[in-house]
Backbone bond lengths (Angstrom), bond angles and torsions (degrees), N, CA, C in turn:
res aa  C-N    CA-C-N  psi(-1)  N-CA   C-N-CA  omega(-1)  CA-C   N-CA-C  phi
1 X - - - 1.447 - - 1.526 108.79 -
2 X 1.375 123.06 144.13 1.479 123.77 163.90 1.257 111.39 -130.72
3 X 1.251 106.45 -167.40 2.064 118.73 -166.99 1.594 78.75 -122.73
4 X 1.531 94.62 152.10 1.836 130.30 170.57 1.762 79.94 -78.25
5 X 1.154 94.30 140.16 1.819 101.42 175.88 1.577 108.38 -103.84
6 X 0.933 110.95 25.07 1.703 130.57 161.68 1.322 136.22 -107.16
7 X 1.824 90.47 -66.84 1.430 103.29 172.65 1.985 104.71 -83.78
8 X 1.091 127.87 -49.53 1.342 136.60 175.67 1.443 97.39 116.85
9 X 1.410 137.02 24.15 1.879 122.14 -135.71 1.909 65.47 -119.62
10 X 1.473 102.49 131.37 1.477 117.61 176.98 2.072 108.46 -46.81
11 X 1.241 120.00 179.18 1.378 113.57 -179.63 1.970 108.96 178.84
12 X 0.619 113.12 142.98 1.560 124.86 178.35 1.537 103.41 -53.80
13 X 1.391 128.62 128.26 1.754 125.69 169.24 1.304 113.21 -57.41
14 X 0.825 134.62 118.40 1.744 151.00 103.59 1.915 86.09 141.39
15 X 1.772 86.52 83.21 1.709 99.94 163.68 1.693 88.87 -112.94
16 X 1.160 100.44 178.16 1.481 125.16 168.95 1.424 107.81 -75.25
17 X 1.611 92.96 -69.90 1.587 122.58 -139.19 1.202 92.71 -113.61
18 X 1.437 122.12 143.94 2.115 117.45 177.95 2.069 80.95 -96.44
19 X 1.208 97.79 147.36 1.493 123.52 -170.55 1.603 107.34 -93.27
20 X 1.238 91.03 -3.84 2.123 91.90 -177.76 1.544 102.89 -122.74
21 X 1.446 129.83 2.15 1.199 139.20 167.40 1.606 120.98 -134.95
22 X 1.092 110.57 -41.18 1.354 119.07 170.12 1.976 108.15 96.69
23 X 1.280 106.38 27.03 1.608 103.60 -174.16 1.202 94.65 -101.12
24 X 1.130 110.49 156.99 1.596 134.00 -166.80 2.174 96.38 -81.56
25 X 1.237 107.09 140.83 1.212 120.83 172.06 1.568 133.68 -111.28
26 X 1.077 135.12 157.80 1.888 142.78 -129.38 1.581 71.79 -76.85
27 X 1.000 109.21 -161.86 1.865 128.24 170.19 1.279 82.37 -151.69
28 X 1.929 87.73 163.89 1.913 117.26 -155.52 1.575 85.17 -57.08
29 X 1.364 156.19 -67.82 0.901 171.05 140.44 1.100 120.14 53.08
30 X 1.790 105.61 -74.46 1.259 124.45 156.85 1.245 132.73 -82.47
31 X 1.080 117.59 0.97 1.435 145.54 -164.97 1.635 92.26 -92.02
32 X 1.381 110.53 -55.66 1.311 104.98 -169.26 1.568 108.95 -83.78
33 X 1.228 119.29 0.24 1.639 121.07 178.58 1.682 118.34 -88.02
34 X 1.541 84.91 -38.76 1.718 88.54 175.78 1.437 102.69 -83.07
35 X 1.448 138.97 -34.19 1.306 128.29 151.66 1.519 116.95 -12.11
36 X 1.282 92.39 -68.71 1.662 108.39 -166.59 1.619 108.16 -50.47
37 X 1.521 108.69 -61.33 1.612 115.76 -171.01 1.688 107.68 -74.65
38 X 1.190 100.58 -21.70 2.394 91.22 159.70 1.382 102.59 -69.77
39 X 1.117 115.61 -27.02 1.985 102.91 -178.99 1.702 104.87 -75.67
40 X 1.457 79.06 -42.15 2.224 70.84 -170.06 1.486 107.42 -82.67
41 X 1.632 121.15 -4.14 1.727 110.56 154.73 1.269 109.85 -56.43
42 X 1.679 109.18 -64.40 1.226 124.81 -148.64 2.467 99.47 -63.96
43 X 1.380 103.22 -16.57 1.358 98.65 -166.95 2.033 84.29 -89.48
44 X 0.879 105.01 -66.71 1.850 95.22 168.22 1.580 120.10 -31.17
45 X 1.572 112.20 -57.61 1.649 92.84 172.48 1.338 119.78 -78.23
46 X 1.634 119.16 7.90 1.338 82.60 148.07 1.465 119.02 -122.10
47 X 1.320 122.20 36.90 0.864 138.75 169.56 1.476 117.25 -94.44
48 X 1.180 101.09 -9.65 2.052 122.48 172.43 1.246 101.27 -86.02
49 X 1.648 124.81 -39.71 1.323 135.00 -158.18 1.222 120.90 -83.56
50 X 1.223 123.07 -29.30 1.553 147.26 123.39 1.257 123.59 -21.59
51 X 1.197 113.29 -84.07 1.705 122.00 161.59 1.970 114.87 -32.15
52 X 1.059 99.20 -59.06 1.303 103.66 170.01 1.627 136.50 -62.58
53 X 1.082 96.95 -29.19 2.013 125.34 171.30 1.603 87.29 -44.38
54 X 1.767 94.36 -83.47 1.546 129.83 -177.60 1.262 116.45 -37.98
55 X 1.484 121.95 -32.73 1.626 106.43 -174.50 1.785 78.87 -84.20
56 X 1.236 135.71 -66.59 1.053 125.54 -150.27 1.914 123.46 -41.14
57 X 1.385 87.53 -48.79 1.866 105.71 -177.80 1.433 91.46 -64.59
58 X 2.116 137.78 -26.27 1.511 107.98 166.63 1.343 117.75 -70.83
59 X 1.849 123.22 -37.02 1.421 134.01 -173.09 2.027 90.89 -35.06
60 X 1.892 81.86 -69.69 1.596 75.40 -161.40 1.608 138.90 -57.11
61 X 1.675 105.49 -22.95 1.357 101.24 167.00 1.479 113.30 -83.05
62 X 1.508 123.47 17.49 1.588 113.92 178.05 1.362 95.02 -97.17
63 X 1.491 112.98 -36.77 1.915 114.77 178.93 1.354 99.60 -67.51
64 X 1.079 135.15 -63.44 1.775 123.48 177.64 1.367 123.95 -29.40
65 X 1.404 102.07 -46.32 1.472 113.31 -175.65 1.264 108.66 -77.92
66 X 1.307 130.10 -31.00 1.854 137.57 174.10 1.712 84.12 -63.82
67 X 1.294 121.32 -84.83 0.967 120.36 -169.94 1.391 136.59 -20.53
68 X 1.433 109.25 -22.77 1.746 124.46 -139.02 2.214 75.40 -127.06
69 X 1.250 124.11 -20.62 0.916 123.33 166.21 1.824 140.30 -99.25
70 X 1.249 94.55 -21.24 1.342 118.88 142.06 1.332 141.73 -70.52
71 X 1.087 110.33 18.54 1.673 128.12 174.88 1.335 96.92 -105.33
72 X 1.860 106.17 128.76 1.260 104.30 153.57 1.508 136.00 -63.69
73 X 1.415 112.70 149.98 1.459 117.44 178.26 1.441 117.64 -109.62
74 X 1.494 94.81 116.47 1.411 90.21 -175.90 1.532 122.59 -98.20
């Protein structure tokens, strides 16, 4: 199933025309291209999300370790 990319009103795959507005619709074509590049966003953000995990879990063991060195010794 997909959405009229106008009206948004749901619709059966591979119409022309959305039936509750009457605007003309993508073909499989493009359909399958922007497919493609939401996968390779979605594999980049989480490939950001990762990156970001990782800097954080170093932040925090670099503050632990300041921390763990900033204690006086008595």
């Amino acid at each position: 199933m997909g959405f009229c990319i106008s009206c948004g009103q749901q619709h059966q795959d591979d119409i022309r025309f959305c039936r509750f507005c009457g605007n003309q619709q993508p073909g499989e074509q493009l359909l399958a291209r922007l497919r493609q590049e939401a996968e390779q966003i979605h594999y980049m953000r989480l490939q950001a999300q990762a990156l970001a995990q990782q800097q954080q879990q170093q932040q925090q063991q670099q503050y632990s370790q300041n921390q763990y060195n900033q204690q006086p010794r008595w």
